[in-house]
Each structure stands twice: as C-alpha cells, then as structure tokens.
N, C-alpha and C positions, 0 to 999 in steps of 0.2 A: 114436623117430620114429614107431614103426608106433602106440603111442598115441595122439600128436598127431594122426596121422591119422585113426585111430576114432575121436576126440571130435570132431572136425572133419564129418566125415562122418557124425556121428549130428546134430550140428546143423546140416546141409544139409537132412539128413531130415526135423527138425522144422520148419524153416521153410519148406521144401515143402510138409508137413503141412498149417501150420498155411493158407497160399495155398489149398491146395484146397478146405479149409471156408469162408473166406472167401469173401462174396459176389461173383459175377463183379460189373465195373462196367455199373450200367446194371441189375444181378438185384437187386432186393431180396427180403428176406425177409420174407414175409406170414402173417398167423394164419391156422390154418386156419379152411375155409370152416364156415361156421354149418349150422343140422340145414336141410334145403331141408324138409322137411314141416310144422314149423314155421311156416317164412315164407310157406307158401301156403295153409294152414290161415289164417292170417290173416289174407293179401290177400282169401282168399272171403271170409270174416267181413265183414271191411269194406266188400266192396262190397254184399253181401246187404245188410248192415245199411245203408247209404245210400240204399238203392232203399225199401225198407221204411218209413225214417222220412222220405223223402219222400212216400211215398203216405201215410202218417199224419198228418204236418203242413201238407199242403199245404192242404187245406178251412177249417183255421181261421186260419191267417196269409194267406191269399191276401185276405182280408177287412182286414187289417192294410197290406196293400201291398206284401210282396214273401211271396212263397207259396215262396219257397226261405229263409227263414229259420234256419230249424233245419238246414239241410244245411249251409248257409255255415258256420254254427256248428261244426255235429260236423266239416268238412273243416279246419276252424281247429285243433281240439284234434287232429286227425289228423296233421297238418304237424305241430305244435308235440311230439306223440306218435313222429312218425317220425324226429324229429332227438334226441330224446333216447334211444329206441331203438338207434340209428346208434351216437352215443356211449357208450353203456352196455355195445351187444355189444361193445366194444375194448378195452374197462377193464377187466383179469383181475378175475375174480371172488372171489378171494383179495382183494381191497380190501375186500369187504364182513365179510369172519371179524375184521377189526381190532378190539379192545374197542370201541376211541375212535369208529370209525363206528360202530358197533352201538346205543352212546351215545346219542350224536348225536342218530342216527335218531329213537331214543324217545325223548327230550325233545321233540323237535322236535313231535313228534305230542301226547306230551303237554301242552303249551302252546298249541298249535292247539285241541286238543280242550277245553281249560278254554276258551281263551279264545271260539269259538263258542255257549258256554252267556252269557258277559253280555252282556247286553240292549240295549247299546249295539252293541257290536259284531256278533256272531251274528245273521243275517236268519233272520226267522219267515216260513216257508208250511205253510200246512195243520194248524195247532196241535204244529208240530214246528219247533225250531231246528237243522239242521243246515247252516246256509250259512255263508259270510263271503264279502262282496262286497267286492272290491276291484277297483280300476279299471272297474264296468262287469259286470267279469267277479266271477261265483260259482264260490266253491270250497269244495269239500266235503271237512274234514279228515278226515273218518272214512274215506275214499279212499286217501287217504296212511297212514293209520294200520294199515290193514290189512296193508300190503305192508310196514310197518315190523315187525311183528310177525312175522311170517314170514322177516324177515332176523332177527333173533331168536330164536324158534324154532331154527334151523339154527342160528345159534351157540351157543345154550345147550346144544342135545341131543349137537351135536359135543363140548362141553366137559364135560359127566357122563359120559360113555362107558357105563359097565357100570352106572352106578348108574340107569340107565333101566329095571332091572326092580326097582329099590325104588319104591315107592308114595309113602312119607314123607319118604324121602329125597333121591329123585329126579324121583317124576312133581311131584308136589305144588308143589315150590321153585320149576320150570319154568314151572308156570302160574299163580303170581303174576303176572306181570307182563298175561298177556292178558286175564286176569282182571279188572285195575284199568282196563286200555281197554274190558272189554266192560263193566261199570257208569259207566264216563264217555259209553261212546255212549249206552246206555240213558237217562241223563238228557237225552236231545237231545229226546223218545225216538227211538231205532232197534233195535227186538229183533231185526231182521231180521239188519242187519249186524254186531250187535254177538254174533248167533248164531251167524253166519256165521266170525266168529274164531275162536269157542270150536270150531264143530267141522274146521277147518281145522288147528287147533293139534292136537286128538288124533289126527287125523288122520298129522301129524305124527309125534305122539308113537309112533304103533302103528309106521310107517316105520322109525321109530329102532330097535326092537327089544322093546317093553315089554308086557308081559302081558297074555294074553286078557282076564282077570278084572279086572286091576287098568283095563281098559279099559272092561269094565263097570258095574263101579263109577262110572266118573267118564261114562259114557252115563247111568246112575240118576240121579246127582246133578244134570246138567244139564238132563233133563227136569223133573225135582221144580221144578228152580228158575224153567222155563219156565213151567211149569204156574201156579206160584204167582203169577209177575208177570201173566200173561195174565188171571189169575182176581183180580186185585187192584184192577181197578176195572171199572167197568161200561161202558164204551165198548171197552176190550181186552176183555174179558168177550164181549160181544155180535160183536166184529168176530172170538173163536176160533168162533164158536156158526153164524156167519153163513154161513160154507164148506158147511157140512151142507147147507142149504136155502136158496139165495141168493135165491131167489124169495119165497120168506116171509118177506121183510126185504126189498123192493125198496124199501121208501119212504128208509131208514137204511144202514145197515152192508152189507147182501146187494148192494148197487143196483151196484156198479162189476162182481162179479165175475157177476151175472146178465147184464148188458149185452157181459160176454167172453165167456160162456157161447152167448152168442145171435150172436157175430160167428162162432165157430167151428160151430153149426149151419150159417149161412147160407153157408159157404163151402164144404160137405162135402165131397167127396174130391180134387175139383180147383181150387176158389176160385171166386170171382166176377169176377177178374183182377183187373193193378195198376190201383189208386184208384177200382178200381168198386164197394170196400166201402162201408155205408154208417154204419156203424157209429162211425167218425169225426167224421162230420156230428154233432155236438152231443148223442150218447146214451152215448157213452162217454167217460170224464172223463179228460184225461190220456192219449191213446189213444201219443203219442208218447214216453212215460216209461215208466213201470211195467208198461203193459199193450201195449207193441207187440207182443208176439208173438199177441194176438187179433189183431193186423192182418195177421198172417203168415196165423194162421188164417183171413179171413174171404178176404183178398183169391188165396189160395194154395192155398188148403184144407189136407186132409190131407197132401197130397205134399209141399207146401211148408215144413208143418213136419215133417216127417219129414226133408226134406232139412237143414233148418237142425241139428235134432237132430244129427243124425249130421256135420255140421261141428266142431261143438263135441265128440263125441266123436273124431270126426278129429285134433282140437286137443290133447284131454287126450292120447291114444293118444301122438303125435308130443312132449307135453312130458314124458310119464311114460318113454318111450324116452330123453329124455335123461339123465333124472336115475338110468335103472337104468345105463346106458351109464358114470356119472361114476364111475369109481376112487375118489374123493375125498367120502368120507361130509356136509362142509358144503357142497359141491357137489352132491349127491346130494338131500341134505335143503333145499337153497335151489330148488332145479328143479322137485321135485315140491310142496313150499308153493305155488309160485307158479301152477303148473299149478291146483293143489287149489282155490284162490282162486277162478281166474277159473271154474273147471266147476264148485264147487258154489254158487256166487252163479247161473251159469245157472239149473243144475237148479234150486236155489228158486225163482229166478223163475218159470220155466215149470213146475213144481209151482201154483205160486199161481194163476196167469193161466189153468189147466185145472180148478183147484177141489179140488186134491189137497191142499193147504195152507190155512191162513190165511192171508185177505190181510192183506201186509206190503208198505210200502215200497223195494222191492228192484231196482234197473235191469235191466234184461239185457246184460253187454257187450258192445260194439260193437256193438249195436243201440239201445240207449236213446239221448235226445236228454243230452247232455252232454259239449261238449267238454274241460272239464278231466279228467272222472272216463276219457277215454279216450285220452288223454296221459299218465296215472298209467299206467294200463293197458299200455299200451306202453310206456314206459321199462323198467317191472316186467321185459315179454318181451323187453328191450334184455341183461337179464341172465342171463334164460333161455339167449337166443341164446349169450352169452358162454360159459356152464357147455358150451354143445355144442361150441364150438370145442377143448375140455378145455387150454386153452393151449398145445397144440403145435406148434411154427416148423416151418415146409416150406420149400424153397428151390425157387421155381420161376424 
C-alpha cells in the first residue's frame, strides 16, 4: 500500500508539474523581443532616406506631373519590405541551415541571373543589362542574389568547420559558388556588385576562423583580377583613370563624379537646406540613384553627411552585436553577412560619390530610389531580426 501510494503521489506531482509550465489560459507564449537597435537604426535610415530622395526627385518628375513619384515608389517597396521583414523575424532561422533551402536559394538566383542577360527578357539602361521588368515593375536579380549567397556562405563555412584554415581544402571549395555569381553579374556588367560579393564573402570567410595569410592571398588575387577587367577595355580603362582628376575628363567619364564633387563644395559645413540644392536641376545625372548622397551633401553639408555616416555605423554596430551575441556559429555567420552586405555596399557607395573610388554603379540603401532593391533589403533584416530573438519562448 504505502507503494501505491508513492506512485500515486509522484504522479500527482507530475501533473501539477507539468500545469504549471503550461500556459495560464488567455498567456500565450511569445518569441523573444528582437535587438530594439536594430529596428531604430533602420526606422532612421528610412526616414532620412525618404526626405533625401525627395528633395532629389522632386525637380525632375514635378515636370512629369506628380513631383512625389519616386517616394510613392520607395514607400511601395517599404510596405512590401516591411511585411516580409515582419515574417521573416518569426521564421526561426534554422529554416535557412536546411541543404534544400540553401538550394533553392542559389538556383533561384542563378536562373534569374542567366535569364536577365537574354535580350528578350533583361531591360537594357545605360549600356548595362541588369533589369527584368515584370508587371510594370523592375527587378534587379543581382539584389536577390547577394543575400542568397550569404545564406550560403554561413551554411558552407558552418559545414567545414576546421577545415576553414586549409586554403585548398577549405577556403577555396567555399568560394566557388560566389565566384560563378560574381562573373555572371560581371556579364550584366556590374563590377561594383559583383565586387561587392566577393569581399562580403571573405569577409565572411576571416569570421569563420581562417588565416591571416591565407586571407591575403585571396585580397592579391582579387585585386589582380580587378585591375585586369578594369584595364581590359577602354571605357572601364578611362572611367578607373577618371576618379584621379574628374575635372580633366568633364566632357566623358569625370562629368558625373565632378558635378558630386561641386554639390558637396556648395553645401560646406551646414547645406544649402532641403531642395535648395541645385545640383539636381539637370547638372547631375541620376542625382536620385547612385549619386544621392551628393544630395545629402549639397543640401546638408558636412553635418548631414556625417550624421547619415554614423547611422549606418549605428546599423552595422547593432547588427555585428547580434551576430557576436548568437551561440550558434550559422547564426553567428548569417547575421554578420547580412549586416556586412548592406555597410559595405554603403561604404562603396559613398567612397565613389566623395571621389575615394571609381565610379561604379552602386545604390546606397535605403537611400537610393528603388522599391524592389529595398523590400530585398528588408526581408534580408527580417532575418537578422530573427537571429536576435536567438529563439528563446518566455511566458509572459
């Protein structure tokens, strides 16, 4: 009997137990909350960047008939950016380590990326094919393709583990793959972006654990290979030459980046204020794209891009926190890719657009005018967000 009774009474115990972990009715249980510096690092972004390419586009679409054209626009890809975001922070992040997403992913991208090079398909601007227009709307695969290699990246380097300090073994097999994206972008052409992977990926690669030298190395070989495509025809030729003296080439290749150069004199330390730049007025080509942050300059000055800078470092700061924060190494290495992405696509940009660079076709996020390219953008940080929440249930 006094048996019966202690089994009895241990299974009272557990099913009390098991009641109290149980959600009260009415308590659900919620993921934790996302990194908050993140999400306000970005809400700045996004509004800076809306006031910005409004004073940018406004002078040449107000001629068009509605002078908020391009905000309609980037407010469209922002919605469409903020609902996949939404969904993405809730989807544990372990869905992305699966082979079969991983897959997925790069096909996807590469079938996009062939299929933007035929000439049926793929819209030509500026003696570059990098569009495909559907419904109306353009989109740009090499966008998608970036952020797919980076879910990559983290799954490949998670899956060699130690073999990340062999060179032949390890480094080498890894960057096949970003490899074959960065000569498929290249035939769009885009060296910018397709640069932009390669040093996103070593970048990567050093995160994981892999040697100074052997990192070296593969910095040698990337410039060699830059040098040589830039030097291989005479319009790339002239537009690496042009950066030096942009004014001695104002007729050709200097003309875009001397006309940035003269928005940021004319703004010097505090701006000329919003839209009393003038530089937009028809001297600067494209002042809503590639070259907004001369708009920051002109109409902001100094201050203004000082402040935006330090946004964008705010951003990396707060995404590189999460990815040291992550326990989980494809956690770890998915957080800081994506962070790496979108700050060193800035930095080039605003390298280029100051005269520190060649000019390249490069946007600046959440400032340049493109609603798809900042719907990518955001879903990407949908899964940023996710890696901060580290999938831990709290019962509030």
């Amino acid at each position: 009997m006094t048996q019966v009774g202690s089994l009895k009474s241990r299974k009272q115990s557990r099913r009390w137990q098991d009641r109290r972990l149980a959600p009260m009715p009415g308590i659900e249980p919620r993921l934790k909350p996302v990194d908050k510096g993140v999400l306000l690092t970005l809400a700045l972004l996004l509004m800076a960047g809306l006031v910005v390419l409004f004073s940018a586009s406004y002078y040449v679409f107000q001629d068009q008939g509605d002078a908020l054209t391009k905000v309609k626009q980037q407010l469209f890809g922002i919605v469409i950016g903020a609902v996949a975001m939404f969904v993405l922070s809730r989807i544990d992040y372990n869905f992305w380590r699966k082979t079969w997403v991983v897959v997925s992913m790069l096909v996807v991208a590469a079938v996009l990326l062939i299929l933007v090079l035929v000439p049926s398909i793929g819209s030509r601007m500026n003696g570059s094919r990098r569009w495909i227009l559907v419904a109306g709307v353009s989109f740009q695969p090499s966008e998608f393709a970036k952020f797919a290699i980076v879910l990559y990246m983290a799954h490949a380097l998670t899956r060699i583990g130690d073999n990340i300090m062999r060179f032949f073994r390890g480094i080498i097999p890894v960057l096949i793959v970003p490899g074959a994206a960065f000569l498929l972008i290249l035939e769009q052409p885009n060296l910018s972006t397709a640069g932009s992977i390669i040093i996103v990926s070593i970048i990567m690669i050093y995160i994981a654990g892999a040697k100074f030298r052997h990192l070296g190395l593969l910095g040698i070989a990337g410039a060699a290979v830059g040098i040589f495509y830039a030097w291989s025809e005479p319009y790339r030729r002239d537009r690496l030459l042009s950066f030096r003296d942009p004014f001695a080439m104002m007729r050709d290749e200097g003309y875009q980046l001397a006309q940035s150069l003269i928005a940021f004199g004319s703004g010097g330390l505090f701006g000329m204020g919003l839209g009393q730049g003038r530089q937009k007025m028809a001297y600067l080509p494209y002042p809503e794209s590639d070259f907004i942050f001369a708009i920051v300059g002109e109409d902001f000055g100094l201050l203004g891009c000082i402040v935006v800078v330090a946004l964008y470092l705010a951003f990396i700061f707060a995404g590189m926190r999460v990815a040291l924060n992550c326990q989980d190494k494809f956690g770890s290495l998915l957080a800081s890719g994506i962070t790496m992405m979108i700050g060193i696509q800035a930095l080039l940009n605003m390298g280029v657009v100051i005269g520190l660079l060649p000019t390249t076709g490069l946007p600046l996020p959440f400032f340049s005018a493109g609603g798809t390219s900042i719907a990518v953008f955001m879903a990407a940080i949908g899964i940023l967000l996710n890696v901060s929440r580290s999938n831990e249930m709290v019962v509030v």
